[in-house]
TORZA-652781 format. One record per residue (C-alpha): residue number from 1; x, y, z; residue in one letter. Coordinates in steps of 0.02 Angstrom, whole numbers. Example, Ala and Ser with C-alpha at 12.3 -4.5 7.8 and 13.67 -1.06 7.14 Angstrom:
{site 1, {615, -225, 390}, 'A'} {site 2, {684, -53, 357}, 'S'} 
This chain:
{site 1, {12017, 8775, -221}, 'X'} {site 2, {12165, 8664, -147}, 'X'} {site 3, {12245, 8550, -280}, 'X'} {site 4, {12213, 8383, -282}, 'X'} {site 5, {12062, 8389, -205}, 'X'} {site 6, {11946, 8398, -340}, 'X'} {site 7, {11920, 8257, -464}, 'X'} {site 8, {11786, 8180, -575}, 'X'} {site 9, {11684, 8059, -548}, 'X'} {site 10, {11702, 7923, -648}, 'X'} {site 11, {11665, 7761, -540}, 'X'} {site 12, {11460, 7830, -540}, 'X'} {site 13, {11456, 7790, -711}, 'X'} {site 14, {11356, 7650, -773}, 'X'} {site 15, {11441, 7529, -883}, 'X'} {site 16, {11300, 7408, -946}, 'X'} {site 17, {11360, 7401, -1101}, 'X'} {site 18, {11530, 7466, -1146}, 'X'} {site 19, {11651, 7465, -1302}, 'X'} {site 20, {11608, 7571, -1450}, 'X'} {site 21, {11508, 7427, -1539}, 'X'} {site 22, {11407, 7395, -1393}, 'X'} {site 23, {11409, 7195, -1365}, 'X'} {site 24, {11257, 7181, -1276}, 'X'} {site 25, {11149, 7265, -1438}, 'X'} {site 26, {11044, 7140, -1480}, 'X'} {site 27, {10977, 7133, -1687}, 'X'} {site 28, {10875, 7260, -1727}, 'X'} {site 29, {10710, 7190, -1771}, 'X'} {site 30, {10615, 7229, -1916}, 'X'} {site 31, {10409, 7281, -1814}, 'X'} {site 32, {10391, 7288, -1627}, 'X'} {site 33, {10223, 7314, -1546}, 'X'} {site 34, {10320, 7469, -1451}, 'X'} {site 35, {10463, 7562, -1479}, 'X'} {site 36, {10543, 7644, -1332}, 'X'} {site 37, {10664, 7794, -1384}, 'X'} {site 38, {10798, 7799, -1217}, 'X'} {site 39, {10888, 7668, -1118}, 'X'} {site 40, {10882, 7772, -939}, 'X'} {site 41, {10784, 7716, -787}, 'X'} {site 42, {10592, 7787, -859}, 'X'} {site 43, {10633, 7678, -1009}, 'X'} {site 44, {10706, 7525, -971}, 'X'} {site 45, {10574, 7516, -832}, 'X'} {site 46, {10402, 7536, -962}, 'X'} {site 47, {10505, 7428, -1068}, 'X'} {site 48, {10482, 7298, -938}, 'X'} {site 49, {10326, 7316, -875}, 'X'} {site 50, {10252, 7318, -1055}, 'X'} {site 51, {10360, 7159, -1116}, 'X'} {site 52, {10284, 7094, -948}, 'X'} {site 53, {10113, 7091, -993}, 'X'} {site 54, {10148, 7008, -1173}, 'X'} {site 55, {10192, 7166, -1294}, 'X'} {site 56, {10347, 7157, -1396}, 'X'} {site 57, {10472, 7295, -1352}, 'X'} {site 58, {10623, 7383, -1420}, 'X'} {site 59, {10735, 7493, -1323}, 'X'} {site 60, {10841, 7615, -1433}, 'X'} {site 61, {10959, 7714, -1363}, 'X'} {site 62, {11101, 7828, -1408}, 'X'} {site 63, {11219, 7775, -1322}, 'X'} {site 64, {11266, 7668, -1180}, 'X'} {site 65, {11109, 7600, -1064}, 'X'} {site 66, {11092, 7672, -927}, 'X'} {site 67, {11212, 7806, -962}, 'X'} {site 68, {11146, 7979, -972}, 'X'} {site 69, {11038, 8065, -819}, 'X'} {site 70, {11018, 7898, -742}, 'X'} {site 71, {11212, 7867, -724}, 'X'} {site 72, {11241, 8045, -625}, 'X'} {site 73, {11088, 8017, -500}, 'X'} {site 74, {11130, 8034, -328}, 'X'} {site 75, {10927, 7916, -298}, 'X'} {site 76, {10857, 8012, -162}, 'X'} {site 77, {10695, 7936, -104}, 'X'} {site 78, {10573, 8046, 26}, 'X'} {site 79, {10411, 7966, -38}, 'X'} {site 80, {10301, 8116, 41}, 'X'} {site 81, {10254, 8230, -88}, 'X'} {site 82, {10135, 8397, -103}, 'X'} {site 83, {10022, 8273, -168}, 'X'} {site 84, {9927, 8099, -112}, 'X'} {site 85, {9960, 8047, -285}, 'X'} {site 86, {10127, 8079, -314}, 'X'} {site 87, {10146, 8007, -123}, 'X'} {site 88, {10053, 7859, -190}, 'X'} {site 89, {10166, 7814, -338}, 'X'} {site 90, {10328, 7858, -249}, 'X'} {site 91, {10263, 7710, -86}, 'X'} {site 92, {10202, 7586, -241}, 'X'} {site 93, {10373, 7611, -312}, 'X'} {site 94, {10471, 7540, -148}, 'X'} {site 95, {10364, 7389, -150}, 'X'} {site 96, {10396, 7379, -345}, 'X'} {site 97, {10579, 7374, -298}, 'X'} {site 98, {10553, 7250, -151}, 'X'} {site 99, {10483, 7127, -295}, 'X'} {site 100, {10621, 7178, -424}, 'X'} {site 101, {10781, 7145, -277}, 'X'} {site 102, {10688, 6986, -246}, 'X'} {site 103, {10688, 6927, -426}, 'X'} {site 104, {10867, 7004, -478}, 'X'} {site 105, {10936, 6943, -321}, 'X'} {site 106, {11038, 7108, -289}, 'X'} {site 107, {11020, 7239, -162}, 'X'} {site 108, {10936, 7411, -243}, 'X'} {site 109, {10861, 7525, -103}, 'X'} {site 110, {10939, 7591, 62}, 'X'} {site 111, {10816, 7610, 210}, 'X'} {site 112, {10918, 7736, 285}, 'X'} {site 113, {10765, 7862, 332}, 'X'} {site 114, {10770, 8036, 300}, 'X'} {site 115, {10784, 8213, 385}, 'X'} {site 116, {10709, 8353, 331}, 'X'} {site 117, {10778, 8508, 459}, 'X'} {site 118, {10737, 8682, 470}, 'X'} {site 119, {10835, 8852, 528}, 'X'} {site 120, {10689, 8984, 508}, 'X'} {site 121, {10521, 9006, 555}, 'X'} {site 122, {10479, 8991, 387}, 'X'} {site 123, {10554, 8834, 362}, 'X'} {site 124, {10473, 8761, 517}, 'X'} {site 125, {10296, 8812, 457}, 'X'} {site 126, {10348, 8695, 299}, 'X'} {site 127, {10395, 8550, 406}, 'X'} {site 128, {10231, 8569, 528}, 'X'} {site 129, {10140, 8579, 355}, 'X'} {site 130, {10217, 8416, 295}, 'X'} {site 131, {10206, 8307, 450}, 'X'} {site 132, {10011, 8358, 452}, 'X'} {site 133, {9995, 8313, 272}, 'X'} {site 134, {10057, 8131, 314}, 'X'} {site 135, {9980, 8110, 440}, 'X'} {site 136, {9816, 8130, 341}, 'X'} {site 137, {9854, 7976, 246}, 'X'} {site 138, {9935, 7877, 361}, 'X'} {site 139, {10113, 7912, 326}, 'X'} {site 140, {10252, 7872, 435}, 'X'} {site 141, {10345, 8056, 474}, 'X'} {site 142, {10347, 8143, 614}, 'X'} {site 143, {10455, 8295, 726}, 'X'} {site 144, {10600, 8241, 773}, 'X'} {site 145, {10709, 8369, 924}, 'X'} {site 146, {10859, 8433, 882}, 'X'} {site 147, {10930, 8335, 1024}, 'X'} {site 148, {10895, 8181, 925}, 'X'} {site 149, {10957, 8226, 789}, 'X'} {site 150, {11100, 8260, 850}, 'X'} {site 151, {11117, 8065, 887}, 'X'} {site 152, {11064, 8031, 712}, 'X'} {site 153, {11192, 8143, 629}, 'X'} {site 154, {11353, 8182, 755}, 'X'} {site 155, {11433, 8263, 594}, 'X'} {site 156, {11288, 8380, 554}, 'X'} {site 157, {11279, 8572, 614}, 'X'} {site 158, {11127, 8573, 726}, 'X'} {site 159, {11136, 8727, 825}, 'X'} {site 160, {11053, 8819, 707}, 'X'} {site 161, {10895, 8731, 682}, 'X'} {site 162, {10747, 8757, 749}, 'X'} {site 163, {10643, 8605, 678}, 'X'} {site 164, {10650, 8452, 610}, 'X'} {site 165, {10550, 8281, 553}, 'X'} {site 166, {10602, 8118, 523}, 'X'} {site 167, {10520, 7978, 425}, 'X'} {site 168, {10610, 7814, 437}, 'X'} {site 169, {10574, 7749, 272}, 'X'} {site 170, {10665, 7828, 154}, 'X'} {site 171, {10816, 7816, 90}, 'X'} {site 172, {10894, 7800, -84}, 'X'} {site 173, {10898, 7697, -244}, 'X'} {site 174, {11065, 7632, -311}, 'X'} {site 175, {11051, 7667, -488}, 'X'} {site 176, {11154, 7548, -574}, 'X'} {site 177, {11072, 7392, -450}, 'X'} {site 178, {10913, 7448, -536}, 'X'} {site 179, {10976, 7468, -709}, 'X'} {site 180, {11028, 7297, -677}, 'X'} {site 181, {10889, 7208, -638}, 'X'} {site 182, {10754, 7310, -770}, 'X'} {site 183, {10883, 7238, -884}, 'X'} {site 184, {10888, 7058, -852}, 'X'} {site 185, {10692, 7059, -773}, 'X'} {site 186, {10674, 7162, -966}, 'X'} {site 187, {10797, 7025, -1050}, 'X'} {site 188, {10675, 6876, -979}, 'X'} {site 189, {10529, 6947, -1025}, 'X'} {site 190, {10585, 6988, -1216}, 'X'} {site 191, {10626, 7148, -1220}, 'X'} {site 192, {10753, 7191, -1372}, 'X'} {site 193, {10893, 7335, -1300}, 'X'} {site 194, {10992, 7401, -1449}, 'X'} {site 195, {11113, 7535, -1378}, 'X'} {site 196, {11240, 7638, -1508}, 'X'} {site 197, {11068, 7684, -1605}, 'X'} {site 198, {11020, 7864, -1626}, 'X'} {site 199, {10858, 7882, -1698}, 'X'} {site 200, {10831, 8003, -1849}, 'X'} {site 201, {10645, 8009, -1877}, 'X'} {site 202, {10478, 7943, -1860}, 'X'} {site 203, {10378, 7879, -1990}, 'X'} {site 204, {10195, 7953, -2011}, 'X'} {site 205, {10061, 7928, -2117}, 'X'} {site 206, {9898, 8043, -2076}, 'X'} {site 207, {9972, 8083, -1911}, 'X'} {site 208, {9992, 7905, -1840}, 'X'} {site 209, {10143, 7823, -1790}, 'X'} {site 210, {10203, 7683, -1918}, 'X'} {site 211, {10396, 7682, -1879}, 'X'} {site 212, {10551, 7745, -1809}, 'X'} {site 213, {10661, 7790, -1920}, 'X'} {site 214, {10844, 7737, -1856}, 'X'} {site 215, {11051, 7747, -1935}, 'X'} {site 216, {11025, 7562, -1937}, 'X'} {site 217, {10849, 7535, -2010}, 'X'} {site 218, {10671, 7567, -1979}, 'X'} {site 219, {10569, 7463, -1863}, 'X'} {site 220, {10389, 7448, -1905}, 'X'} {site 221, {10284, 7500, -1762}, 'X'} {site 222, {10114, 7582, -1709}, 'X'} {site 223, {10188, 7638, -1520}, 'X'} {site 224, {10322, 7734, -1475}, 'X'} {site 225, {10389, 7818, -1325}, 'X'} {site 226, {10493, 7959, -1299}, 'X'} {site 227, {10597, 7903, -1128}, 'X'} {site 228, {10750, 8009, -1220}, 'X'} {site 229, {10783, 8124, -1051}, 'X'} {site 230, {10872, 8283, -1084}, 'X'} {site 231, {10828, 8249, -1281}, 'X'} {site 232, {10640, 8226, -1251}, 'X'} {site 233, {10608, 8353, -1334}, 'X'} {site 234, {10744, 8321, -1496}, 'X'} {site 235, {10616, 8175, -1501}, 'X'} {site 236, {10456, 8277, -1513}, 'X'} {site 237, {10532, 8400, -1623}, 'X'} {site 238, {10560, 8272, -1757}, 'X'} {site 239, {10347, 8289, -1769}, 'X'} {site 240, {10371, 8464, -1755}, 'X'} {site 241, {10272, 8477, -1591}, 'X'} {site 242, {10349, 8551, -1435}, 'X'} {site 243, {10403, 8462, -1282}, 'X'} {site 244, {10385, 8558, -1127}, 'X'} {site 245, {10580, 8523, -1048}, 'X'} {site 246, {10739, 8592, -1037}, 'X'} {site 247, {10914, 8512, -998}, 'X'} {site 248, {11016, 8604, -844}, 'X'} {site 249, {11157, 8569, -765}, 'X'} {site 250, {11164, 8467, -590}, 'X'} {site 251, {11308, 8436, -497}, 'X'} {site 252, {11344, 8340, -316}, 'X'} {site 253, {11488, 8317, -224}, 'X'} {site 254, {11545, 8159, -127}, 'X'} {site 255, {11675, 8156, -16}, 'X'} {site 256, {11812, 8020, 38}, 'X'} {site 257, {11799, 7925, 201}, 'X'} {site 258, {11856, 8044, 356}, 'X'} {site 259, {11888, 7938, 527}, 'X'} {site 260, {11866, 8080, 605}, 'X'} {site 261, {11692, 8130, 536}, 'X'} {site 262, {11641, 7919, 503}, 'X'} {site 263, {11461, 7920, 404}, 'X'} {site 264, {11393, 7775, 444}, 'X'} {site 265, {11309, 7679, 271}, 'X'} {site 266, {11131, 7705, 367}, 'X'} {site 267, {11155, 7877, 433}, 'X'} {site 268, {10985, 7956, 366}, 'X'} {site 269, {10972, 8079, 213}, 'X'} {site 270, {10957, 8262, 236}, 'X'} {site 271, {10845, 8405, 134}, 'X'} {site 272, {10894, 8580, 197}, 'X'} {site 273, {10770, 8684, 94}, 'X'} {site 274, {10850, 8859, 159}, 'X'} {site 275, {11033, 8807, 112}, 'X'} {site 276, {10947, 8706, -53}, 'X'} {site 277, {11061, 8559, -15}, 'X'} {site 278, {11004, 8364, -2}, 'X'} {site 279, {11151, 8270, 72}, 'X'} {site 280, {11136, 8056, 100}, 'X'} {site 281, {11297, 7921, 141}, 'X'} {site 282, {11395, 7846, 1}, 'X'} {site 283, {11537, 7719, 26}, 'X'} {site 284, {11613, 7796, 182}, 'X'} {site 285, {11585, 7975, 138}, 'X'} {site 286, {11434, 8098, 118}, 'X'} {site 287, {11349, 8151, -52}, 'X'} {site 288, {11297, 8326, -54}, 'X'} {site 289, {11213, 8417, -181}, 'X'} {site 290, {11133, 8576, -214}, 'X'} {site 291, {10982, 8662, -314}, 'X'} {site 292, {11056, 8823, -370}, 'X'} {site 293, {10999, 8978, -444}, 'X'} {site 294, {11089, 8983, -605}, 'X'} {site 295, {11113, 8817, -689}, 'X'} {site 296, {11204, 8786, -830}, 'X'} {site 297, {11080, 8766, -996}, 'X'} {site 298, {11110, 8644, -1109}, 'X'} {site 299, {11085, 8639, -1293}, 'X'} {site 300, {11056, 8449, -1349}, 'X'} {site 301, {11065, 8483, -1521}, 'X'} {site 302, {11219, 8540, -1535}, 'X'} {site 303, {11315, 8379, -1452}, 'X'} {site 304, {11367, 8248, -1540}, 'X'} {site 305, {11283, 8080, -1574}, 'X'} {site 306, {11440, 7989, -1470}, 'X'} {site 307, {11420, 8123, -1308}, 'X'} {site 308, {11447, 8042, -1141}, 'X'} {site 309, {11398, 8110, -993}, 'X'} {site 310, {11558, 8071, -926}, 'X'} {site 311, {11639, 8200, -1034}, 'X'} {site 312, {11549, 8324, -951}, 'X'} {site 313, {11734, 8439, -857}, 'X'} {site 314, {11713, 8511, -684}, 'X'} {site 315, {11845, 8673, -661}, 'X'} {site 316, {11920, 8703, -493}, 'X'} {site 317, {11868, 8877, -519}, 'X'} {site 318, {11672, 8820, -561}, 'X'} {site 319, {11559, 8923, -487}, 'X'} {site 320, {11439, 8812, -481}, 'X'} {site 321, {11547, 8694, -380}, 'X'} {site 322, {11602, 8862, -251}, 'X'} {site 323, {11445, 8881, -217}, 'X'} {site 324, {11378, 8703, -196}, 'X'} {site 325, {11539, 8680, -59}, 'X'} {site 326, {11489, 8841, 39}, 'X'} {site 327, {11313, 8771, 60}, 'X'} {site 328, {11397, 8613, 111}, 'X'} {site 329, {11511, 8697, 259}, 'X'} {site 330, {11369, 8794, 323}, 'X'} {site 331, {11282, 8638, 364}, 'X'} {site 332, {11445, 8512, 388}, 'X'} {site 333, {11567, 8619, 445}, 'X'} {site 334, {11709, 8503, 410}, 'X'} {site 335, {11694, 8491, 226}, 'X'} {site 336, {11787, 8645, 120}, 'X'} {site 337, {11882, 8682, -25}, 'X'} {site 338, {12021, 8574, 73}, 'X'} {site 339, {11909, 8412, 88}, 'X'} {site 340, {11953, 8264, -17}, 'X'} {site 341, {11795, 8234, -127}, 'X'} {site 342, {11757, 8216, -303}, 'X'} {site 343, {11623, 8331, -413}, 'X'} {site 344, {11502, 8227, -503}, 'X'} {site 345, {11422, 8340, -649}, 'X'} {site 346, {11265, 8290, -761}, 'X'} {site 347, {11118, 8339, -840}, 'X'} {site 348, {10929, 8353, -764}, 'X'} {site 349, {10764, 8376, -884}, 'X'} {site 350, {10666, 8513, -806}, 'X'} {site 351, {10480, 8550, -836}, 'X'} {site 352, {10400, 8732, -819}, 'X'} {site 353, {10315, 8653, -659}, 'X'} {site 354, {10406, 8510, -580}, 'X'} {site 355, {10328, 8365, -641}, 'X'} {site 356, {10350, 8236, -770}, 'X'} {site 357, {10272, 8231, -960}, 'X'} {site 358, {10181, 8035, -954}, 'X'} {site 359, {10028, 7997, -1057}, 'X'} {site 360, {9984, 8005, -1282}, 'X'} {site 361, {10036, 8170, -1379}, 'X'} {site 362, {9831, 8185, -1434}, 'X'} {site 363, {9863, 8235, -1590}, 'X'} {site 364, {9980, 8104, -1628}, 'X'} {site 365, {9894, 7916, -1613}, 'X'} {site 366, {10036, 7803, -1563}, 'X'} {site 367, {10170, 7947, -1467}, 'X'} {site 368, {10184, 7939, -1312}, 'X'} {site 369, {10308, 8059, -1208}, 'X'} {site 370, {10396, 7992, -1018}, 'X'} {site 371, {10513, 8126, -975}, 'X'} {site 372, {10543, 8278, -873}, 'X'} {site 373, {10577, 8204, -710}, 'X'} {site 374, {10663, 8338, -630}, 'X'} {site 375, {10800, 8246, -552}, 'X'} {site 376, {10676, 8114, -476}, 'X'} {site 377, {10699, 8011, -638}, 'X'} {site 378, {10759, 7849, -517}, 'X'} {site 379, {10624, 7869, -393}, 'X'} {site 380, {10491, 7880, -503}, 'X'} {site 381, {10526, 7761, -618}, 'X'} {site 382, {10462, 7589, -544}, 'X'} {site 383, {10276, 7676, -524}, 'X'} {site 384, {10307, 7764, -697}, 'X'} {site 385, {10346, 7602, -791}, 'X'} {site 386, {10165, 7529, -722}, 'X'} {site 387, {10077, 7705, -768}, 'X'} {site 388, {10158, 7693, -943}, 'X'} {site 389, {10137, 7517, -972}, 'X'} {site 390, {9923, 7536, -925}, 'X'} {site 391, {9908, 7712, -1064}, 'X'} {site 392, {9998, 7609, -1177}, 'X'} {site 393, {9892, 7451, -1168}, 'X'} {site 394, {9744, 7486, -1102}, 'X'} {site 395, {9735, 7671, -1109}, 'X'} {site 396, {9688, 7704, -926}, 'X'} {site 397, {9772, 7690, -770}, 'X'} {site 398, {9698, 7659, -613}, 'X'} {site 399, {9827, 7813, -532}, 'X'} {site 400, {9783, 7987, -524}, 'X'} {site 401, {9887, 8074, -668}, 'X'} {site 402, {9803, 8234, -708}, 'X'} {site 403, {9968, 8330, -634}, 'X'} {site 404, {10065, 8245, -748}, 'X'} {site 405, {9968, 8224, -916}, 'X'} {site 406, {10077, 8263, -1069}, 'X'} {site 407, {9955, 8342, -1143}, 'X'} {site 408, {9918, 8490, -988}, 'X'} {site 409, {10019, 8647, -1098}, 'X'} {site 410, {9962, 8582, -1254}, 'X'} {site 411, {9856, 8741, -1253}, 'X'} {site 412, {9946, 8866, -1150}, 'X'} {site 413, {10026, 8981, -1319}, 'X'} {site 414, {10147, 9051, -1177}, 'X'} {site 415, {10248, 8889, -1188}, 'X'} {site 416, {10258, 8841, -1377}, 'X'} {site 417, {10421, 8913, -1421}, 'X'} {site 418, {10580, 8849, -1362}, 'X'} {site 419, {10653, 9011, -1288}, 'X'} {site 420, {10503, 9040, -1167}, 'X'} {site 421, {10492, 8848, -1105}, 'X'} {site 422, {10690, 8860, -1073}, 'X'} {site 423, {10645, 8996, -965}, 'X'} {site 424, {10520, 8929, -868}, 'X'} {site 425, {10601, 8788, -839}, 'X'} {site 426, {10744, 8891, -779}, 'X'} {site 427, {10628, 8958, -655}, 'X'} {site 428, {10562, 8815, -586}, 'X'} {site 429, {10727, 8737, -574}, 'X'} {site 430, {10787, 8907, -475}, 'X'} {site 431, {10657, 8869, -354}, 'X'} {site 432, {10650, 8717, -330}, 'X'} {site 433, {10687, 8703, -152}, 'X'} {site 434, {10591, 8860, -120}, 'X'} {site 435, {10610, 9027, -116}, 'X'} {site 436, {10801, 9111, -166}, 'X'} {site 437, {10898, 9203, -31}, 'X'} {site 438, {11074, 9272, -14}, 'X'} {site 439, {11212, 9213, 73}, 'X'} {site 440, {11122, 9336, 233}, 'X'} {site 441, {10964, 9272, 230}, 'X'} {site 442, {10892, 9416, 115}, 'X'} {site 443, {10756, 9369, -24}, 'X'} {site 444, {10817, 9372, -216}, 'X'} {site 445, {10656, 9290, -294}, 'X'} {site 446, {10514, 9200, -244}, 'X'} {site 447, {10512, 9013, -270}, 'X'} {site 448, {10376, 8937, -427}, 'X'} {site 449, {10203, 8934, -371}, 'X'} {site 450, {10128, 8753, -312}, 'X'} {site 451, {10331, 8704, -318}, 'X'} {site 452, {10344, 8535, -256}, 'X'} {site 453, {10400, 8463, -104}, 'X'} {site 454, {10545, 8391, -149}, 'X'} 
């Protein structure tokens, strides 16, 4: 790779609260109706939605707010899913956000629409699936010729497709705009945010939550959520119960403005499920990124209490990053190893099927688990805070969330030990965006069955 060309990303990162003492920890209170273990996007956003409706709520986090998964997201948003349901709480969430920009007075989703194309046969029979599957419920999507989307994208290899669809809208999520406004919607409301606070324990008595146990007290408390991301399950092993997720590596690329190949800020997103790259504009350039076959595991335990997701290195000589930029070319010819960019690098919690943990650990009254959003952590999250906020309070919720109950492997003995979910998580994360070819088109492995559409 050309020198020079390659640098970190460090103007992604959220900065909501900054300094080593944190200035915007508030006092850590002595009982809280609910306790909310993780200051990312699935947190902050229950956190509101419960201090909302009248519950006292605590957000402890490790670090800084808004700083671990949530400050590497690149916020894709294609609402249609392989399910009405998950449809359903991805179209709630953009209205969620309408009401939230309104209130924060700052700008937090994109319309820009979205594209997904395909080159084979194979592909196309995915597309023609999709576009009847919205069509069932209504859903704006539909084919789109190459011709057109052409217009759409002048920078984008087209010759090679053979279908497309377009829905027009979709977009993406700006993830610090909506850190910024569950914050101060959160702040109104009540909620207590105390970043810089790892917690160390949770305090049980007959197998119901009385406390969470942190390095700056306990905080009495009959509710608690584990919204810790990547250290989900850290959380649930502190009960000695597994948590169905694995952290792997996820990294993006985003290139400089080019006059010569101008993106405009609208230009639509892109899923290529055959190359396994998702591409959409940021600030002049073109974020792409890729879901690979061999992602980089990550053992939580074993960083420190002060790791930053920032510190995470990116080598010239990554493979990861090689392989990520000759996905890239194949489909935008003009970016290489030569193309001014920078490599943004973070950490995704992966579940053995795609979908999040949300709903009570049953045979723990008062734990509640919100994690394993496979990289749709953003998206997700306005619906999510609602879902969480109704099992918390009221113990129902009027969406359909038997896909993602926390409770679904609690009796599958395959997935109990933490070398065997790793693995399936690995797998589902290697097929993600289908099924895994080489660089010539040939199959290496099938994708995971009922993988979603993401």
């Amino acid at each position: 790779m050309a020198g020079g060309t390659l640098n970190y990303d460090h103007r992604r990162t959220i900065t909501t609260c900054s300094g080593p003492d944190h200035p915007m920890a508030d006092a850590l209170p002595e009982t809280s109706d609910v306790v909310v273990i993780g200051g990312g996007v699935a947190g902050l956003s229950t956190a509101m939605q419960l201090a909302s409706r009248g519950a006292s709520v605590t957000v402890l986090e490790r670090e800084r707010l808004g700083n671990g998964s949530t400050g590497r997201a690149a916020g894709l948003l294609g609402q249609l899913r392989g399910s009405p349901a998950a449809t359903r709480m991805l179209m709630d969430g953009v209205q969620i956000v309408a009401e939230l920009e309104e209130r924060a007075n700052v700008e937090i989703f994109v319309q820009t629409g979205s594209l997904r194309v395909a080159q084979t046969d194979e592909r196309a029979g995915e597309i023609r699936d999709l576009v009847e599957m919205g069509r069932g419920i209504d859903f704006d999507i539909d084919h789109l010729p190459i011709e057109e989307v052409s217009g759409l994208l002048p920078y984008m290899r087209t010759d090679d497709l053979v279908d497309a669809c377009y829905c027009p809208t979709d977009g993406h999520l700006q993830p610090a705009e909506l850190v910024a406004a569950y914050l101060k919607l959160g702040r109104e409301h009540g909620v207590v945010y105390h970043p810089g606070c790892p917690v160390r324990g949770l305090d049980l008595t007959e197998n119901r939550v009385r406390g969470v146990i942190t390095d700056h007290g306990t905080i009495s408390t009959g509710m608690v959520i584990n919204a810790a991301g990547p250290w989900s399950y850290l959380v649930a092993g502190l009960v000695d119960t597994p948590l169905q997720t694995a952290a792997l590596g996820h990294v993006y690329l985003t290139t400089r403005p080019d006059d010569s190949h101008p993106v405009d800020r609208l230009s639509p997103a892109i899923r290529d499920r055959h190359l396994r790259i998702y591409s959409r504009p940021e600030s002049g350039g073109l974020i792409v990124g890729m879901y690979g076959p061999d992602a980089v595991q990550h053992d939580m335990a074993a960083l420190p209490d002060d790791f930053d997701m920032s510190s995470l290195t990116v080598r010239a000589d990554d493979l990861h990053v090689a392989l990520l930029i000759d996905a890239t070319k194949r489909r935008f010819p003009w970016i290489d190893e030569r193309t001014p960019m920078t490599i943004t690098r973070g950490i995704m919690t992966f579940s053995p099927d795609g979908k999040p943990f949300c709903g009570r650990r049953p045979d723990f009254d008062g734990l509640f688990h919100c994690s394993g959003f496979c990289g749709h952590g953003i998206v997700q999250s306005p619906a999510i805070g609602v879902i969480m906020a109704d099992l918390v309070l009221d113990g129902s919720t009027g969406y359909d969330i038997e896909a993602i109950q926390a409770d679904r492997f609690f009796d599958h003995p395959e997935l109990q030990d933490r070398s065997d979910i790793e693995a399936a998580c690995y797998q589902m994360q290697a097929g993600y965006y289908g099924r895994i070819e080489d660089g010539d088109g040939g199959l290496v492995e099938e994708p995971a069955e009922d993988g979603p559409t993401a």
